[in-house]
N, C-alpha and C positions, 0 to 999 in steps of 0.2 A: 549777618553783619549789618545790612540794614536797618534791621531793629534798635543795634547794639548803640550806632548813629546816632538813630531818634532819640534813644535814652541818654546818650551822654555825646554830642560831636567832638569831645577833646578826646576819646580813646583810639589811637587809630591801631585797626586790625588786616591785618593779609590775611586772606582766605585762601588755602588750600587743598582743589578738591579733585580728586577723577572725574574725567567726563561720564564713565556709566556710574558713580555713585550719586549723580545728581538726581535722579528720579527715587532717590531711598527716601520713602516715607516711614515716620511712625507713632504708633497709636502709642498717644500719652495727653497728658493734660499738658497744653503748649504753652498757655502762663505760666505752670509754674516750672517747665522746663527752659524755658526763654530766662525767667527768672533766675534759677540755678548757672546758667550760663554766663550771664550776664554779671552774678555775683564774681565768678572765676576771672572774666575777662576783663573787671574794674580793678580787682587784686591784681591782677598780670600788668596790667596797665600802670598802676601805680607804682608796682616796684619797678617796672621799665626803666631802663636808664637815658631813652628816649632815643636814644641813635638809630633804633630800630623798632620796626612796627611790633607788635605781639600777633603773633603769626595762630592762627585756627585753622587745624587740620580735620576733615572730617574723610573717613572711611566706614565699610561692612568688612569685620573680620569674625570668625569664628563665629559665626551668630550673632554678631554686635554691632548697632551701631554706635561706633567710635567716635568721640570729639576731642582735641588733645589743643591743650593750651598752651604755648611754649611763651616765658618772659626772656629778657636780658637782663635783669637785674642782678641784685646781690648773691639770688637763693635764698634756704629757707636754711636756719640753723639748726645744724643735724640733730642739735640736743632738743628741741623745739619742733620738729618736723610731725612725730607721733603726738603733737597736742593739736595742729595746725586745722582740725576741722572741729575743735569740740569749743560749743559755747561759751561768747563771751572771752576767749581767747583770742590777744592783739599784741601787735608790737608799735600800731597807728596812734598818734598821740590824740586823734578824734575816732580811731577808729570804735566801733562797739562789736567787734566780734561776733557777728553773726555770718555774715556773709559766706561763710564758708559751711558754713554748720547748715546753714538750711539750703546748701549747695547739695552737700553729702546730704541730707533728709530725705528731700525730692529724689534724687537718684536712688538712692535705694528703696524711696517707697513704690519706685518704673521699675523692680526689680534689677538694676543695676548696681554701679561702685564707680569711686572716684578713690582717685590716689593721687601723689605727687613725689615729684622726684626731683633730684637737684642735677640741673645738668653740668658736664663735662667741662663745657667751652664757656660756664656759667649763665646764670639763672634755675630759673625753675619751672618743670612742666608740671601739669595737669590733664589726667586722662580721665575723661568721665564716660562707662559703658551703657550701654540702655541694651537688656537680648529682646534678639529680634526675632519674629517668623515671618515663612514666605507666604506672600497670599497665595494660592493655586492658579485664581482665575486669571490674573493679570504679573506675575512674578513679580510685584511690590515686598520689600522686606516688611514685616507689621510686627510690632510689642503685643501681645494677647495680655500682657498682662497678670498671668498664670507663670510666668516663668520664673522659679527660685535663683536670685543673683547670687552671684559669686562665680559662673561656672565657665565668663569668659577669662582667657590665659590674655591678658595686654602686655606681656613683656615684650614682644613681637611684634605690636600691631602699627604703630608707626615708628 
């Protein structure tokens, strides 16, 4: 969240996190997953309707660490949702369509996935996975790296 700050002080974000999820670390490239992050939270941010912050949940579920972006805005259009991470795809009159596309890049090249959903009480989330392993020595979650994504279930995880 701090970072998110430095990069932009107009995005404001609520951070919600478990007390024992705080020491989950993980092995990744941290530019370009801060990146990735940051792409999501500028999109959430923008469609905001502003009433309310854009709230970032982070959890370990199922082997993952979980990051979920929730807006208040309009949502995303249903007909429009399955194009919503492929390049150069925009509804921004300055937007250039990337920010999402190399959202989805980065997380899948951490062996992870991202997806989005439209929610209920309106807007739209964003749940980006990274799988995780346990150190032994110190019970730290770690990404090796080695792990083939797809194989956490998020429908559950926040």
């Amino acid at each position: 969240v701090q970072r998110v700050k430095f990069i932009d002080p107009t995005i404001e974000v609520e951070l919600e996190v478990n007390e024992e999820q705080r020491r989950l670390e993980v092995q990744c490239d941290l530019g370009l997953m801060e990146r990735a992050l940051f792409n999501v939270v500028r999109n959430a941010s923008e469609a905001s309707s502003g009433r309310e912050p854009v709230c970032l949940g982070i959890a370990c579920s199922q082997g993952c660490l979980v990051l979920k972006v929730v807006d208040d805005g309009p949502g995303i259009n249903p007909d429009e949702i399955s194009q919503i991470f492929e390049p150069f795809f925009t509804r921004k009159a300055k937007g250039t369509g990337l920010g999402l596309a190399i959202a989805r890049n980065v997380v899948n090249a951490h062996g992870g996935q991202i997806t989005v959903a439209n929610r209920a009480q309106g807007g739209a989330s964003f749940t980006l996975s990274v799988p995780m392993l346990i150190n032994q020595e110190d019970g730290l979650a770690q990404n090796d790296g080695n792990i083939p994504g797809g194989f956490c279930d998020l429908e559950e995880t926040l």
